[in-house]
C-alpha positions as CSV (number, residue, x, y, z in Angstrom):
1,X,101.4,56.0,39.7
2,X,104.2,58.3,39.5
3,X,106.4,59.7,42.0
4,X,106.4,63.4,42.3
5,X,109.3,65.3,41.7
6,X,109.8,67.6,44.8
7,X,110.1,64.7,47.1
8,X,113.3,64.1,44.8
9,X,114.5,67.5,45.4
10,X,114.0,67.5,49.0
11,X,116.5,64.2,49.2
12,X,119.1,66.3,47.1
13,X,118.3,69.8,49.1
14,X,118.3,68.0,52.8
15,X,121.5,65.8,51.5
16,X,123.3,69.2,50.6
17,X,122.6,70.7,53.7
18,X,123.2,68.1,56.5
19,X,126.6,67.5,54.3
20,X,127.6,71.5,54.1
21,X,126.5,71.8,57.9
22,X,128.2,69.0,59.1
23,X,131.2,69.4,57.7
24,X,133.0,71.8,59.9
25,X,131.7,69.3,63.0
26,X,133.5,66.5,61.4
27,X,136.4,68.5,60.4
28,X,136.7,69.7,63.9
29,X,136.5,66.4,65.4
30,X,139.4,64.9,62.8
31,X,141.9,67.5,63.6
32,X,141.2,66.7,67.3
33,X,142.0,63.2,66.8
34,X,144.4,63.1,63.9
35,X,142.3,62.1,61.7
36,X,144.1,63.6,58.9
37,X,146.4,64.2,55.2
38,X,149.9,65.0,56.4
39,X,152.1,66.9,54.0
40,X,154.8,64.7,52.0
41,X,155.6,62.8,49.2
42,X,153.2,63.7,46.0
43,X,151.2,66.3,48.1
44,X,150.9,69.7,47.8
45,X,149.7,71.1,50.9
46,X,152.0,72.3,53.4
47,X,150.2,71.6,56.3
48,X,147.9,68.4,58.0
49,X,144.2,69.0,55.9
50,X,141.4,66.8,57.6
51,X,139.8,63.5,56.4
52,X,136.4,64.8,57.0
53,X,135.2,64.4,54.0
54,X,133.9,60.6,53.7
55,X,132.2,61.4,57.3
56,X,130.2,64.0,56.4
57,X,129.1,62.3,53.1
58,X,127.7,59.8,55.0
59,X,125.9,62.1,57.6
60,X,124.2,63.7,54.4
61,X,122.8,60.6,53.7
62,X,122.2,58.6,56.3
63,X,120.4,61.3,58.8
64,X,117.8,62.3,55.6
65,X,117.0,58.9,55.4
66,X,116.5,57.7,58.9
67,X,114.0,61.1,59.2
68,X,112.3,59.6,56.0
69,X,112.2,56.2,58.0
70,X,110.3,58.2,60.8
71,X,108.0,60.0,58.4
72,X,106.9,57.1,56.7
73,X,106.3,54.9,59.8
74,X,104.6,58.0,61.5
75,X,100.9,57.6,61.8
76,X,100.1,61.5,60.7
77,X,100.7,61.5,57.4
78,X,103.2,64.2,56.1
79,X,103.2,63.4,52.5
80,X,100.7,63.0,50.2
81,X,99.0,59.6,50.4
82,X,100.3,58.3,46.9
83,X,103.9,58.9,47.8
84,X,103.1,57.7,51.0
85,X,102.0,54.5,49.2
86,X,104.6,54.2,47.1
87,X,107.4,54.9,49.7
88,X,105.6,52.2,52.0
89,X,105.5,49.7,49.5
90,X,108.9,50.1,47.9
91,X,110.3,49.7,51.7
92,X,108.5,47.2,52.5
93,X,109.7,45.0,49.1
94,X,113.6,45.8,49.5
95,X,114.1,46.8,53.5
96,X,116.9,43.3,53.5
97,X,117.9,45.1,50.3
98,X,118.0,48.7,51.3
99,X,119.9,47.7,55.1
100,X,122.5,45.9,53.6
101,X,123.4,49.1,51.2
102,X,123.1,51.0,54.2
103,X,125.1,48.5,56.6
104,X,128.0,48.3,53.6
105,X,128.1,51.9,53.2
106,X,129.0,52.0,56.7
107,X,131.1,49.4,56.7
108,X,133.1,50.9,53.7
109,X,133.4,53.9,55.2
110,X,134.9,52.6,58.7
111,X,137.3,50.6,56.6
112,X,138.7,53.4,55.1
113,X,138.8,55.6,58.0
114,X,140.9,52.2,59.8
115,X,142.9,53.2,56.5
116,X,143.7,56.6,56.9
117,X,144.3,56.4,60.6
118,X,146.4,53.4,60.3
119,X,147.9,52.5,56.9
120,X,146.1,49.2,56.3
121,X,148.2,46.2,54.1
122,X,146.7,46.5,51.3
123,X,145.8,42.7,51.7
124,X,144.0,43.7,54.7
125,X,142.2,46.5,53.2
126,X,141.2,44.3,49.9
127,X,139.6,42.0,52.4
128,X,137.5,43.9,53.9
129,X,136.4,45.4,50.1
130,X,135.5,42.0,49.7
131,X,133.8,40.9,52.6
132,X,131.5,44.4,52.2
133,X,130.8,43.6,49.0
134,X,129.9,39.7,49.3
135,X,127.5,41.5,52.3
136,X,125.8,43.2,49.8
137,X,125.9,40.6,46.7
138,X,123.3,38.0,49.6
139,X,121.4,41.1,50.8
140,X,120.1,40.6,46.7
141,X,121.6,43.7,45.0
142,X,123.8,41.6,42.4
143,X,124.2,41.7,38.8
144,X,123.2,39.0,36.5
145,X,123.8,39.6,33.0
146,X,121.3,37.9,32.0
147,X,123.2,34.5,33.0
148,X,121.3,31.7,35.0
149,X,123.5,31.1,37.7
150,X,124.3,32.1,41.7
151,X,127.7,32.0,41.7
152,X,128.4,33.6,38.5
153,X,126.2,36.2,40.3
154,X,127.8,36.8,43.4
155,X,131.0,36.5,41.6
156,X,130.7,39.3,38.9
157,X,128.8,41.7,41.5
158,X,131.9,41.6,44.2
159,X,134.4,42.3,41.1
160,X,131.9,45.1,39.8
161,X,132.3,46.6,43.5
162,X,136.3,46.1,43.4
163,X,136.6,47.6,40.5
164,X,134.1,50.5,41.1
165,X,135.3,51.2,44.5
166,X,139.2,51.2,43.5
167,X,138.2,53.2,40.2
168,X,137.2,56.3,42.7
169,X,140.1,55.4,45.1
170,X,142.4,55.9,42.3
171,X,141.0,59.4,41.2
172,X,141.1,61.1,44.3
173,X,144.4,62.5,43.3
174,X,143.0,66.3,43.2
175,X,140.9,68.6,44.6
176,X,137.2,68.2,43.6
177,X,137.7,65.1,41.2
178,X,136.6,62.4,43.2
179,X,133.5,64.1,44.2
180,X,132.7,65.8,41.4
181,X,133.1,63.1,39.3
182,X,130.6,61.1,42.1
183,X,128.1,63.3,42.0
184,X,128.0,63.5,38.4
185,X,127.3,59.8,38.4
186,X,124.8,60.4,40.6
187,X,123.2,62.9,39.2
188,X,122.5,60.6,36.1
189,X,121.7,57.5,37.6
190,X,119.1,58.9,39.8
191,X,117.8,60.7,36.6
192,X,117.6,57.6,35.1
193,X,116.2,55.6,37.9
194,X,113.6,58.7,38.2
195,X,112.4,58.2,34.7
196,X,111.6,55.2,34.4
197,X,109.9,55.2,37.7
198,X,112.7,53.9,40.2
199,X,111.8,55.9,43.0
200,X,113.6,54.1,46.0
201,X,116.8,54.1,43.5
202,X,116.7,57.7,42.1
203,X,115.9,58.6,46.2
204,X,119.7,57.1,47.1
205,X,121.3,58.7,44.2
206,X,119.4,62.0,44.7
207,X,120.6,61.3,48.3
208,X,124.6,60.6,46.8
209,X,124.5,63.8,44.5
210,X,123.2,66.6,47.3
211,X,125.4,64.6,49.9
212,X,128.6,65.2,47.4
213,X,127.6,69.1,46.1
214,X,127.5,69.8,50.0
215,X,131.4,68.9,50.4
216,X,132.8,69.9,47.2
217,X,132.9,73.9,48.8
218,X,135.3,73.0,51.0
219,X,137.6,70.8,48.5
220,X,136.9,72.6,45.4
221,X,138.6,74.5,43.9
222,X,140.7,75.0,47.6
223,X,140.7,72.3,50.4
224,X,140.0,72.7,53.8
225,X,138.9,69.0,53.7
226,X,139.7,66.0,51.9
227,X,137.8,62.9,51.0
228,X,140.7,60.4,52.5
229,X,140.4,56.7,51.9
230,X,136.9,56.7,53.8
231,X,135.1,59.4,51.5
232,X,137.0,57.7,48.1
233,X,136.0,54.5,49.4
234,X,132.5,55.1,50.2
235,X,131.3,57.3,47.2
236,X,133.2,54.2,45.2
237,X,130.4,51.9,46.9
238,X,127.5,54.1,46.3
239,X,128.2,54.5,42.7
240,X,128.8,51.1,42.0
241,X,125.8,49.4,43.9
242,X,123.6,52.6,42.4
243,X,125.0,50.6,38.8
244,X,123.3,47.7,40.1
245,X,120.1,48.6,41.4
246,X,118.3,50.2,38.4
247,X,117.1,47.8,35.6
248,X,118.6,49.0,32.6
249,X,117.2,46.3,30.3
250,X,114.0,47.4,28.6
251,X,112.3,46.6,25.7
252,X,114.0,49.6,23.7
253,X,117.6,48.1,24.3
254,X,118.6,44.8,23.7
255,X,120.3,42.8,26.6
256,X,124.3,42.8,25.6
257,X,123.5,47.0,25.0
258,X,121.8,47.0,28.6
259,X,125.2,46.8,30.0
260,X,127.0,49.4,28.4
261,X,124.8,52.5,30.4
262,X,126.4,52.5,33.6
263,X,129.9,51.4,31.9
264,X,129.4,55.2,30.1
265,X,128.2,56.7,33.3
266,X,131.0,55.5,34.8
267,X,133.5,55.8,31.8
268,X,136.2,57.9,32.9
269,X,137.2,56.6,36.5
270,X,136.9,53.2,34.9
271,X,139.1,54.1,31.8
272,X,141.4,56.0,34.4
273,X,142.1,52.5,36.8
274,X,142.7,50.6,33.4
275,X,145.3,52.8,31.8
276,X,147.1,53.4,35.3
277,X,147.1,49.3,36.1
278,X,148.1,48.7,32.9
279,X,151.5,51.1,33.2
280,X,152.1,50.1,36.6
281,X,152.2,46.5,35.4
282,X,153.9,47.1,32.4
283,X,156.8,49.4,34.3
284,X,156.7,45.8,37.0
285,X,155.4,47.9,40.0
286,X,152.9,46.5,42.1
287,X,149.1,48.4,41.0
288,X,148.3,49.8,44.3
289,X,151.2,52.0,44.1
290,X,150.1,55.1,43.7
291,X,151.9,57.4,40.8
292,X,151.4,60.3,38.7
293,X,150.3,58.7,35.7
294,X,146.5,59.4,35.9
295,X,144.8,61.4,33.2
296,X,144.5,64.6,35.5
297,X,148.3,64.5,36.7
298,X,148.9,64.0,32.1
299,X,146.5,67.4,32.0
300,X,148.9,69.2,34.4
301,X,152.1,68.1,32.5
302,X,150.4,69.6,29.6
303,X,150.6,73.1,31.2
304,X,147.1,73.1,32.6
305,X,146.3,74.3,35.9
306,X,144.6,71.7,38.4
307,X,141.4,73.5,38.6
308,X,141.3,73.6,34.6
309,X,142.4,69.7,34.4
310,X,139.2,69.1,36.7
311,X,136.6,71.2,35.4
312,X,138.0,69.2,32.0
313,X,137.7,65.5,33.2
314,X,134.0,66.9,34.7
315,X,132.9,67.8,31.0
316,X,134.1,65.1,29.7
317,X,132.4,62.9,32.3
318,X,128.9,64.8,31.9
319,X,129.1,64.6,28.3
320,X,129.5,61.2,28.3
321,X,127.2,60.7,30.8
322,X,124.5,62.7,28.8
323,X,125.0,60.3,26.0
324,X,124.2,57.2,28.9
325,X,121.1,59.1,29.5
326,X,120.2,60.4,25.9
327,X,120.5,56.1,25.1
328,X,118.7,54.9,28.0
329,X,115.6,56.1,26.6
């Protein structure tokens, strides 16, 4: 049975809107409490912009989702009875599953806002990415590569999510690039996930990509809101347990090529954290250090605006992307 395609588009066009409308709530609420970018060192605004961003993210997603919770349980039947079906049964096989994405995703997010209230040590802050990633390794979204064994398991999923998460913490170093290069990702995992009938999965990334359009008006190509630590962090998380989920191995594609799709989806944030680690260590400065080495600060140097070095890294990032999808298949 396949799942039909508007219920797709009513996760990304309920996603957008909760985001875009809660927003200026959020955004409200930070300045209030402080929650918020102060000018200095490496910044460019000249006044405090609020960390709203990761906050109403996560409202985009999580208030769709609990309504869908409601519709589905509800007796009266809303939808027709094959999505219905399918939505029941694909709950019902991966709810441990589905709350401890959820549970993480809130977890992440708290941690980073604990981050840009309070400065975490970066010890303390690599803990927690950690312990929130182990969380979701036992609720059973791990990677395997096709090797036998538990602990290899658990052990490559948590350094996936590390690496995943810290990848998007790294490029949110100008407006729009984080979150357009996370919905991007979405966009083209839930494509895939949708095509080869991974409804639950294409649902959350559906649910990622309308979440992320609604808050790029207010940080693109102007701010009036930032990400922050909680927003980086948490569309970090999403992307990198959406490269989990889907089962990318199929008959088409042998099992060392399998891996390679989300590596491309994810190809430029990744290629970003590996060049900037790499100088950092080389120059002997610690790797959580922030700098202007990244491939969008290199753009600038080269005389390009920030808008136009964005709008670059996002074509890049859909073209490779685009070739992920074109070889899935």
């Amino acid at each position: 049975m396949s799942f039909p395609f508007n219920v797709y588009l009513a996760a990304i066009f309920s996603a957008f809107l909760t985001a875009i409308v809660a927003l200026p709530l959020w955004r409200k609420w930070s300045l209030k409490t402080g929650l918020v970018d102060d000018p200095g060192h490496r910044k460019i605004h000249s006044k405090p912009i609020s960390l709203a961003g990761g906050l109403a993210v996560m409202t985009g997603i999580l208030l769709p989702t609990l309504i869908a919770a409601l519709v589905v349980l509800l007796p009266v039947t809303l939808l027709k009875p094959n999505s219905m079906f399918l939505l029941k049964h694909g709950l019902e096989k991966r709810v441990v599953e589905l709350m401890g994405i959820l549970i993480g995703a809130t977890a992440m997010l708290i941690l980073g806002c604990l981050d840009d209230k309070h400065e975490l040590r970066p010890r303390a802050k690599f803990a927690g990415q950690l312990i929130i990633a182990a969380l979701v390794a036992s609720c059973g979204a791990r990677i395997t590569l096709f090797v036998p064994n538990v602990i290899f398991s658990y052990a490559i999923t948590i350094l996936w999510i590390l690496t995943v998460i810290n990848a998007f913490n790294f490029m949110d170093n100008m407006n729009g690039l984080c979150a357009g290069l996370g919905a991007i990702a979405a966009w083209y995992f839930a494509m895939i996930a949708a095509a080869q009938g991974q409804y639950l999965v294409a649902l959350i990334a559906f649910l990622a990509f309308g979440a992320l359009l609604g808050f790029l008006p207010y940080n693109f190509p102007q701010a009036r809101a930032f990400l922050g630590d909680s927003g980086s962090h948490l569309v970090g998380y999403l992307l990198a347990v959406l490269a989990i989920l889907p089962h990318f191995y199929t008959v088409k594609h042998p099992r060392h090529w399998a891996v390679l799709i989300p590596l491309f989806v994810l190809a430029v944030p990744l290629l970003d954290l590996v060049w900037v680690v790499f100088l950092r260590w080389h120059a002997g400065r610690p790797f959580y250090l922030g700098d202007t080495n990244h491939l969008s600060h290199r753009l600038v140097k080269r005389g390009m605006t920030q808008t136009r070095a964005v709008l670059l890294i996002w074509i890049v990032a859909t073209l490779i992307g685009g070739a992920a999808f074109l070889f899935a298949f």
